[in-house]
N, C-alpha and C positions, 0 to 999 in steps of 0.2 A: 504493500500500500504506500503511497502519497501522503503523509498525515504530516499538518500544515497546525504546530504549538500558537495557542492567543494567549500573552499576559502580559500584565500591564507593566512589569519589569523584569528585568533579565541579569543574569551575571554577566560579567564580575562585577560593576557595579553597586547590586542589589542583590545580597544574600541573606532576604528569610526566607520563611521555609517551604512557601509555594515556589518560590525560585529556583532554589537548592532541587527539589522534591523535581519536577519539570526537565532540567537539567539531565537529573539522575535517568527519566525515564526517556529525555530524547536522545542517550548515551544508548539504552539500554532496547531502544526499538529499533534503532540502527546496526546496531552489532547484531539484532533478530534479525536484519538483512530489509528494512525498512528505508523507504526518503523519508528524511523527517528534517522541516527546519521550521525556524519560529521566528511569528509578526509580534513585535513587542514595541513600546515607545521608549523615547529618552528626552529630558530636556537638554539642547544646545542653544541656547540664544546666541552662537555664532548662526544661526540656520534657520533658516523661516522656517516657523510652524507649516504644520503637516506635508514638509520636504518629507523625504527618505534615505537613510542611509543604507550601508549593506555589509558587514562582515562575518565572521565564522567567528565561534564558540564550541571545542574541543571536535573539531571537524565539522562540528553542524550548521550551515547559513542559517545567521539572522537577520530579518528586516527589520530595520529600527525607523520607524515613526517619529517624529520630531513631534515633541508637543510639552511647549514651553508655558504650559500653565496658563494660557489667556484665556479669559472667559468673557462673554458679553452675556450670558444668560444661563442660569444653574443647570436648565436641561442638559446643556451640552454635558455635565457629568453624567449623564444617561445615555447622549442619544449624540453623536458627535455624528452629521451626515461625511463633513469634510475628510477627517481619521478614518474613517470608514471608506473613501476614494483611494484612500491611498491603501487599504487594504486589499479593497476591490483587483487594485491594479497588481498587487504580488499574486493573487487568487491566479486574476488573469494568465500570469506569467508563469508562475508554479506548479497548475491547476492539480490542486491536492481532492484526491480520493475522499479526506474525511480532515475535519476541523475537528479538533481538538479544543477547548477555550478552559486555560486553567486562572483568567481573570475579563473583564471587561472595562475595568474603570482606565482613562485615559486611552484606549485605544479604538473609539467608538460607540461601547454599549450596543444597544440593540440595532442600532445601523448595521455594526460591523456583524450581528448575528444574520442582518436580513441579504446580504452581500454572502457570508456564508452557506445558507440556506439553496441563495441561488447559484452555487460555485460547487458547492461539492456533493458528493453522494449521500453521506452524512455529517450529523451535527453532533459532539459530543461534550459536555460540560461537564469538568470538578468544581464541586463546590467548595471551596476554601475558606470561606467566610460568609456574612451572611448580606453582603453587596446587593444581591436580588431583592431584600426585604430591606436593608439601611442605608440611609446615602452618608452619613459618618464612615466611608472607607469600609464598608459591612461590619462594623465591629457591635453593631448593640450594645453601645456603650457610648453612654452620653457625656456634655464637656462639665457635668458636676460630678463629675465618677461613679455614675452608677450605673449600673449593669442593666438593659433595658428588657424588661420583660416579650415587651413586642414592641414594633414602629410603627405611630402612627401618625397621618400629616402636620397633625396638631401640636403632636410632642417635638416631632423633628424636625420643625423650621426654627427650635431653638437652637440646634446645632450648625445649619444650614446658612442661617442669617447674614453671614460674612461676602457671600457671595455676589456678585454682579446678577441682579435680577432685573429682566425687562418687565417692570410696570405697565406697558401698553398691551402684552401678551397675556399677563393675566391678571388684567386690572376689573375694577368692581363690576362694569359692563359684560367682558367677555366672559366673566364667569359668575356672573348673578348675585354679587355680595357674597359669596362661598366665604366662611371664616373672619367676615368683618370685623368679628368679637376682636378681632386677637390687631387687629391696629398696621401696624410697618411691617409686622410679619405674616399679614395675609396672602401677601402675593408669593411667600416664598411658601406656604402650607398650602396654596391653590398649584403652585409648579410641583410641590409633590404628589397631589393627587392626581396628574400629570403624568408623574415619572410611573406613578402602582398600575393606574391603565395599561401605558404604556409597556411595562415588566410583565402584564399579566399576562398580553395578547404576546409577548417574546415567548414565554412558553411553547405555543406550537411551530416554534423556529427550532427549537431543540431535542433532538430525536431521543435521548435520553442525558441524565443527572445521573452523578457519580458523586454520593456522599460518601465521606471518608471515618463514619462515628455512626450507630443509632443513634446517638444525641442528637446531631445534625440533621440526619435524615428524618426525623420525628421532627424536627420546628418546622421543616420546608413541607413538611406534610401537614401539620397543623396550618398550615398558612396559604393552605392550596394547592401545592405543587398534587401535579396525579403520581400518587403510587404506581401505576404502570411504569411511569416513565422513571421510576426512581428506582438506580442499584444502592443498599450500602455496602462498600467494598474498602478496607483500609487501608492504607498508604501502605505500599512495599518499599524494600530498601536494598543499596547493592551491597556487598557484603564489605568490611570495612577492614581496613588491611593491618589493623595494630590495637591489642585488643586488654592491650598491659598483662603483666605478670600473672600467672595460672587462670587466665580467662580464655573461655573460648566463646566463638560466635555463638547467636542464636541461628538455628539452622533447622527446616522442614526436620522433625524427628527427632528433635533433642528437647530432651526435659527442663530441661532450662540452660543457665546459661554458667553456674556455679554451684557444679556440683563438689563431692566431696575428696575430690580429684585434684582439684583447685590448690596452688601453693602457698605453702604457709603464710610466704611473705606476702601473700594478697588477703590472705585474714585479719582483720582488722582486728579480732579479739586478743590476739597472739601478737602483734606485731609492733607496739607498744609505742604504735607514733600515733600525732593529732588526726581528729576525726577530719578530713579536708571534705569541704562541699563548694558548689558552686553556682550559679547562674549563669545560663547564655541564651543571649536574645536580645533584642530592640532593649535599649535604656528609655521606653516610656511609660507616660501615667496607666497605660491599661496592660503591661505587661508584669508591671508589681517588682521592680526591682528595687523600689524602696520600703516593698515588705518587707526581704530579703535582709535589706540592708540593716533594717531597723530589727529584726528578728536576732539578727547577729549583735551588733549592740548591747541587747535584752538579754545574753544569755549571761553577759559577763565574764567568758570565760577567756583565756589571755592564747595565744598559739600556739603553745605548749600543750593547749586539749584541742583547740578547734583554729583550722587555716579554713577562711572564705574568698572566696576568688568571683568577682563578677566580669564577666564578658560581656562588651557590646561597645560599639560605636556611643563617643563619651561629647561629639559635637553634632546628635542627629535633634537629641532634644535638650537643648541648652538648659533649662530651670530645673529640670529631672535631675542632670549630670548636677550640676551647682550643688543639689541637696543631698544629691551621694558622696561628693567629692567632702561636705559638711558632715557627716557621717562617718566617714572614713577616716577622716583627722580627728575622731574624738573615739576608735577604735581600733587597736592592733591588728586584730585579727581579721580586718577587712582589707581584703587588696582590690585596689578598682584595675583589672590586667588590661583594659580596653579590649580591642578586637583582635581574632585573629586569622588567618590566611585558611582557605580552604585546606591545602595539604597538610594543616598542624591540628584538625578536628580531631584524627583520631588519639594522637597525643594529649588533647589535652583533657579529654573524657578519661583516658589511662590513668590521669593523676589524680580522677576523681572516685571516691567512696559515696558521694551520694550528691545528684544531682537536683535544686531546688526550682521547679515551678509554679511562681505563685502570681499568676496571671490573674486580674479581674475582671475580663470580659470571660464571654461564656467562647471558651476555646472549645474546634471542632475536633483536630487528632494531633495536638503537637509533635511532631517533628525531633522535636528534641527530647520527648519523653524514649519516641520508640527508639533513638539513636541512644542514648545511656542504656536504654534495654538490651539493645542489642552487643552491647560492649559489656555487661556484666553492669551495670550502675543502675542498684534500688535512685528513687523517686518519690520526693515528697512533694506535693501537689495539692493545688487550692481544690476543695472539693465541690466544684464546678463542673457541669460541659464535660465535652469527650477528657478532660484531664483525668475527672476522678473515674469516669467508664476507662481506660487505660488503665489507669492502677488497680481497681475493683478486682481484674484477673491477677494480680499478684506484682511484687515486684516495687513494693511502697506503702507510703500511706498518704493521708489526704488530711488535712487543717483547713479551717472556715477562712472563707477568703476575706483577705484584707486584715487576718487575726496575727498580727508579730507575734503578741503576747504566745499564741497557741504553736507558732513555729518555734519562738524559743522555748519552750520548755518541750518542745519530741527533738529538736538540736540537742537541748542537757539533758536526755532519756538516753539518745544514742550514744553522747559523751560519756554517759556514767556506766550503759553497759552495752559493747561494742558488737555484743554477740546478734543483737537486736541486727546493723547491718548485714551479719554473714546471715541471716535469717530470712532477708527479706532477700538476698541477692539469688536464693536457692529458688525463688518461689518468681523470680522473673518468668513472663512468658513467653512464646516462641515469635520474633518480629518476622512476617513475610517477605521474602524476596522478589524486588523489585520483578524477577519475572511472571511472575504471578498478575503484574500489571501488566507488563506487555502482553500477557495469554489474553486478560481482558480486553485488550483496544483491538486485540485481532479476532475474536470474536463478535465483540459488538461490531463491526467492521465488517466481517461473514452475514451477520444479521441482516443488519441495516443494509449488503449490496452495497458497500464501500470496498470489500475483501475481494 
């Protein structure tokens, strides 16, 4: 097959986890003996918006979309016709078998889905977040940090409001006094009832959903989406080549990932050094790195019991960084390590005993949970969303999100009795192998008359 990657960013520049995860499987359908290349954007403001650029990533062509953030009207975060030309035109060019779209924001939205519809054999969507139902970057999660039960027009033109919106488009006339109540922010809660239309009827542009959590696949179902069209199937992984001291992969048939085999010096009970934990991910307000930070803090315990190590770009969210970087100067045992290079992932999960997730939006299959799984590394996690469905089969445990207090005292649990770590590393589950994905896009692909 022709299968033709949508997301709204791409490495190397952009490494979370839909990135990473995409990446993985356009390596991995290619060496299946697949074309696979990927339409993604970038901002250059050397380069007029929705120009096109063109280069390869670890042999795969990428089309890069130019789209330097200019807005006249909110829709375009939905529904961008222009982005969508210039999709059209790699379609044209490439002409892929089957669309893949593991994001839509900045690269058209449903334009670019009705350009796909009309280009290839099939349509295929991962859902990664919850984009389709939130125009906050899909997060359900609003700008006073709470975690949103659902979206609705009315809620989320408080998040929305910043944006360039044409008032003549959906001003009191064109749309009949719709949400007067609400004042300057009616016209941006009349464009999202706009955007739901518009999302709703994209549904039958997409031959099937590929949620990666029943978590996930359970909201998109409460919210509409048809069950027919919905697989849940969870992210696969390629197998990681450095797996530290008496650990072995998780692999189809293995009981876990630390059994009794495992060497000494990877027992933590026995091995009489600091419990070391870590963080990796985005340094922002809904990823909870100043749970984290502050959990550590909370336990009081100096580095000699407990080394914490947080990862992530320390200039993506400047007031987050400031208040870690505060944190950290009134902490030993906190190291802010910043970011690090793809080829050092596995190394630096090797130096971890137990990896902390303490995300507060409602996460669908982190990324980083199945990767410490997969490397032998228990998982403590907000008990939220696909987080705590990930741990629920083994391999961790789970604290009330946004609760330091609750992370530090199961941090001074595991400090005090170490055995607790070898306990929980036994009881990891098996992570899928990314071919397990490629088996599915080449069946759905057989199905749909894409294959």
């Amino acid at each position: 097959m022709r299968i033709l990657q949508v997301i709204h960013d791409y490495l190397p520049l952009h490494a979370a986890g839909s990135e990473i995860y995409t990446a993985s499987l356009c390596r991995a359908l290619a060496d299946a003996g697949h074309d696979v290349a990927v339409f993604t954007c970038e901002e250059n403001r050397a380069l007029d918006q929705w120009s096109l650029t063109e280069r390869e990533h670890d042999g795969i062509p990428v089309f890069e979309g130019i789209y330097n953030r200019i807005y006249h009207d909110l829709s375009e975060q939905w529904d961008d016709p222009p982005m969508a030309a210039v999709f059209d035109g790699v379609c044209e060019r490439w002409q892929p078998d089957l669309v893949h779209v593991q994001g839509l924001q900045f690269v058209g939205g449903v334009s670019t889905l009705r350009a796909a519809r009309a280009r290839a054999k099939a349509v295929v969507m991962t859902l990664h977040e919850y984009w389709w139902l939130c125009p906050r970057a899909g997060l359900m999660y609003d700008l006073e940090g709470r975690a949103c039960e659902q979206a609705t027009s009315t809620d989320c033109a408080r998040c929305v409001d910043i944006y360039p919106i044409d008032r003549e488009r959906w001003s009191d006339a064109a749309c009949d006094d719709a949400h007067a109540e609400l004042g300057d922010r009616r016209w941006f809660a009349r464009a999202l009832d706009g955007r739901a239309a518009d999302l709703a009827a994209a549904v039958e542009l997409v031959d099937r959903f590929i949620a990666p959590s029943e978590f996930l696949g359970a909201r998109f179902a409460a919210a509409g989406l048809p069950r027919d069209k919905l697989i849940v199937s969870d992210y696969g992984f390629p197998r990681p080549t450095l797996l530290g001291p008496g650990r072995v992969a998780a692999v189809p048939g293995a009981e876990g990932v630390a059994s009794s085999a495992a060497g000494s010096e990877d027992r933590l009970e026995s091995s009489g050094r600091p419990l070391r934990v870590g963080f990796i991910g985005t340094l922002s307000d809904y990823k909870g790195a100043e749970v984290f930070a502050r959990a550590v803090a909370r336990t009081g315990l100096g580095p000699e019991a407990l080394r914490a190590s947080v990862h992530g770009h320390l200039d993506w969210f400047p007031e987050v960084a400031e208040r870690l970087r505060g944190l950290a100067a009134d902490c030993v045992a906190l190291d802010l390590a910043g970011p690090f290079a793809p080829h050092e992932r596995d190394a630096i999960f090797a130096r971890l005993d137990v990896l902390v997730v303490p995300s507060l939006w409602w996460e669908n299959s982190p990324l980083t949970i199945h990767e410490a799984h997969q490397r032998g590394v228990p998982v403590f996690t907000s008990d939220r969303g696909g987080m705590a469905e990930l741990v629920s089969r083994g391999g961790g445990r789970v604290f009330p999100p946004g609760d330091d207090a609750a992370l530090a005292r199961l941090l001074q649990h595991v400090v005090s009795d170490p055995r607790e770590v070898d306990a929980m590393r036994a009881t990891i589950p098996v992570v899928k192998p990314i071919e397990d994905d490629v088996s599915l896009i080449e069946r759905l692909g057989a199905e749909l008359g894409a294959g």
